[in-house]
N, C-alpha and C positions, 0 to 999 in steps of 0.2 A: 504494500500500500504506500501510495506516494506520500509525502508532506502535507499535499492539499485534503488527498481523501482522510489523512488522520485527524486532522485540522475537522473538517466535516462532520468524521465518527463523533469525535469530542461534541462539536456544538448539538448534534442531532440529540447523543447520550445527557446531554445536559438541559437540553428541552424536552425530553422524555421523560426525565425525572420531574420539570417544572410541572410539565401537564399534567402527571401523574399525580402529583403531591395538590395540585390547584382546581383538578376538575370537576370537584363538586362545590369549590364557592367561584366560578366561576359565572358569569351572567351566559346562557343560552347563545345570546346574539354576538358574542365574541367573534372576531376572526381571528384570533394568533392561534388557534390548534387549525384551523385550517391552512395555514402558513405553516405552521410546523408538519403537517402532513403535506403539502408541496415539498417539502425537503427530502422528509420517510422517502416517498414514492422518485424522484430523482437519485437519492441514497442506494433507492432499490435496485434501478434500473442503471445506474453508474460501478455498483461495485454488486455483483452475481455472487448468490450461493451467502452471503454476508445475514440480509434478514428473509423471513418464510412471506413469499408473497402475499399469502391469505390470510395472515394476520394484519400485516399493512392494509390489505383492500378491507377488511373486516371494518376495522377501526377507521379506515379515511371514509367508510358507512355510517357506520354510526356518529361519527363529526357529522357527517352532512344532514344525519337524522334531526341530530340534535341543535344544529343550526339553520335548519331550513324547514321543520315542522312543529304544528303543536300538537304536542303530544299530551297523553293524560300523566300527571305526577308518579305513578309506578310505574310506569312505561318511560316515562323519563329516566328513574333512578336505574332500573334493567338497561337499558341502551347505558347508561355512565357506567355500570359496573361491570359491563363486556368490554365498555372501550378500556378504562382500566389495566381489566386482566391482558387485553392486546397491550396495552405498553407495558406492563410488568416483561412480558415477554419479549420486545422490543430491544426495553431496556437491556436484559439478561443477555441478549443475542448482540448485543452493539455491548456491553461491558467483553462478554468473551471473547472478542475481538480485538478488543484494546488489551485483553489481558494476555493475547498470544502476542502484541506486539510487543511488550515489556519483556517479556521472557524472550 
């Protein structure tokens, strides 16, 4: 991985965690997770084999659920707590990545 793409890894893993830690006091109408999944999905598609495509689409789903519909309140909270677990897993897959590059 080049300088740039580690540079990337970092910022991407570092807004993984932001969204992850922020997405339930977050106001519905935000765009920065849909900018942070502009990134995921280029991440994706620039460095192969790195994160599980269907976790990314999963979760750049439910962003868009969650910013582009009204939902009822438990249907809201189910759509946060899959997108969620899609970044926990994100997260873990862009951490092991930087962790093969340390070693």
């Amino acid at each position: 991985m080049s300088n740039i793409g580690f540079v990337f890894t970092v910022a991407l893993l570092a807004g993984t965690v932001w969204l992850a830690a922020t997405r339930f006091r977050l106001r519905l109408e935000n765009n920065w997770p849909l900018l942070y999944y502009f990134g995921a999905v280029v991440h994706l598609n620039a460095y192969t084999g790195v994160l599980n495509a269907y976790v990314v689409y999963v979760a750049v789903i439910c962003a868009l659920l969650l910013r582009f519909e009204f939902l009822n309140e438990r249907v809201v909270t189910l759509v946060r707590f899959i997108e969620v677990g899609c970044l926990l897993n994100l997260g873990w897959s862009l951490f092991g990545v930087l962790w093969k590059e340390f070693r």
